[in-house]
C-alpha positions as MATLAB code, in Angstrom:
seq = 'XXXXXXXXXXXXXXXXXXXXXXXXXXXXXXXXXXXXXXXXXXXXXXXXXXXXXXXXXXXXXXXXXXXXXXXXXXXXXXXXXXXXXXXXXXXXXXXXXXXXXXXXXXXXXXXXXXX';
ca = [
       0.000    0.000    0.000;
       1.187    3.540   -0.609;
       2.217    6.038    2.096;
      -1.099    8.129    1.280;
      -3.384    5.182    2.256;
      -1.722    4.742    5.399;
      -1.545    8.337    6.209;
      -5.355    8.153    5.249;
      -6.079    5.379    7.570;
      -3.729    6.393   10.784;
      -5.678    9.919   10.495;
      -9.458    7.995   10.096;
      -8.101    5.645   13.611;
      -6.832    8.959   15.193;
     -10.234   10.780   14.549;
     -12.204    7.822   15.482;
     -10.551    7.337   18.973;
     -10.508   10.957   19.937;
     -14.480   10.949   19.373;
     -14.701    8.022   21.405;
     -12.753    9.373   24.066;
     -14.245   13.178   23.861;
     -17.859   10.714   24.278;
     -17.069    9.093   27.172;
     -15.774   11.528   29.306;
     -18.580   13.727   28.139;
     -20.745   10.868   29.919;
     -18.757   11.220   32.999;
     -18.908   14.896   33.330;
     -22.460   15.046   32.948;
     -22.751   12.182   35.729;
     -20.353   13.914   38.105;
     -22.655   17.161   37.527;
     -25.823   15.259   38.112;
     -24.301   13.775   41.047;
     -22.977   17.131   42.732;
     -26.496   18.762   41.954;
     -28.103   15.571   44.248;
     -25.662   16.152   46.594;
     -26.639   20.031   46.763;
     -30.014   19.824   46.289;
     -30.584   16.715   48.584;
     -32.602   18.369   51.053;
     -35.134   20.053   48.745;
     -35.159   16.650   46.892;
     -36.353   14.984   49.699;
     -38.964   17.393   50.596;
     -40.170   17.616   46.926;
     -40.690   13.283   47.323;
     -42.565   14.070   50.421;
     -44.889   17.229   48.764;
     -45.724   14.502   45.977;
     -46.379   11.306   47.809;
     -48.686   13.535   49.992;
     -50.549   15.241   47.245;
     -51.042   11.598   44.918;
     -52.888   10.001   47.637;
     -55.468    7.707   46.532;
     -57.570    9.439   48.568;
     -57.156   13.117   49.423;
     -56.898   14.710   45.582;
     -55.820   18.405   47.821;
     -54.395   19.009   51.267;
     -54.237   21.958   52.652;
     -51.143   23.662   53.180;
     -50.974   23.337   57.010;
     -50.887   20.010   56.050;
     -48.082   19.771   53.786;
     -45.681   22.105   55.746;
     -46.322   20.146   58.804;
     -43.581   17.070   57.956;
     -41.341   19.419   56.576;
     -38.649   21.725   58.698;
     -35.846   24.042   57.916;
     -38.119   25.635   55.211;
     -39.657   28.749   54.818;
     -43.253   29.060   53.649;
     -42.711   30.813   49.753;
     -39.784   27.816   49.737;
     -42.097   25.149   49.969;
     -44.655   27.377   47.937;
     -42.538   27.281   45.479;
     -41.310   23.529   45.232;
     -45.090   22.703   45.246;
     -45.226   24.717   41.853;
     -42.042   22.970   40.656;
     -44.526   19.809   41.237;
     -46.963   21.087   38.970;
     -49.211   21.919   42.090;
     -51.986   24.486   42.049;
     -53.128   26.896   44.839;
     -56.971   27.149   45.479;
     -58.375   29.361   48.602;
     -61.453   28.046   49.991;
     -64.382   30.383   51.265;
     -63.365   30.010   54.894;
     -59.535   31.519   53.565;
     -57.713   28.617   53.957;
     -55.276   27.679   51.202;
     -55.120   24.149   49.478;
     -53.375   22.467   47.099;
     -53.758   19.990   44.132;
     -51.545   18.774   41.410;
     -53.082   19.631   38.388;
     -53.032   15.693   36.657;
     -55.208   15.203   39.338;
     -58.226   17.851   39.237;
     -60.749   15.586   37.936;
     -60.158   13.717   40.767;
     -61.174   16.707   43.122;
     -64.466   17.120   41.464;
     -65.073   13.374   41.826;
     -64.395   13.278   45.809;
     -67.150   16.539   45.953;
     -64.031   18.764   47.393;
];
């Protein structure tokens, strides 16, 4: 073979393994981020599990907000206000003033409890 075609194929080798390589530790860095953001965010993570298991029982379609801040600490009120909208949560106030929420996949199921 002629010194072109080897040149040709050392280059297509060299380009081939560098994408490979760029790839994988692409991978890795966007694990190690994802990881470190867990790691930040772990508290507001768990509370956010809590806010959802609480507002997809079978049951109660809406609590009302004394209810979901209760199991939560270290938290101020427009903090979990706002993690309940990250949820896709909505805010109704009843006529006595009282505030509830509801996740909004799940507001036919507060006009089939009567709430």
């Amino acid at each position: 073979m002629s010194e072109g075609i080897w040149a040709l194929i050392g280059v297509a080798i060299g380009a081939l393994l560098t994408g490979l390589f760029s790839y994988v530790m692409q991978v890795r860095q966007f694990q190690h981020n994802k990881d470190m953001y867990l790691l930040q965010n772990k508290s507001k993570e768990a509370v956010k599990e809590i806010l959802e298991e609480m507002l997809n029982h079978r049951i109660y379609a809406e609590r009302s907000f004394m209810a979901l801040k209760k199991p939560i600490g270290g938290f101020s009120d427009e903090e979990i206000r706002q993690i309940l909208h990250e949820l896709d949560a909505k805010k109704t106030i009843r006529d006595d003033g009282s505030e509830w929420w509801y996740l909004i996949s799940r507001q036919q199921d507060r006009f089939r409890k009567g709430a």
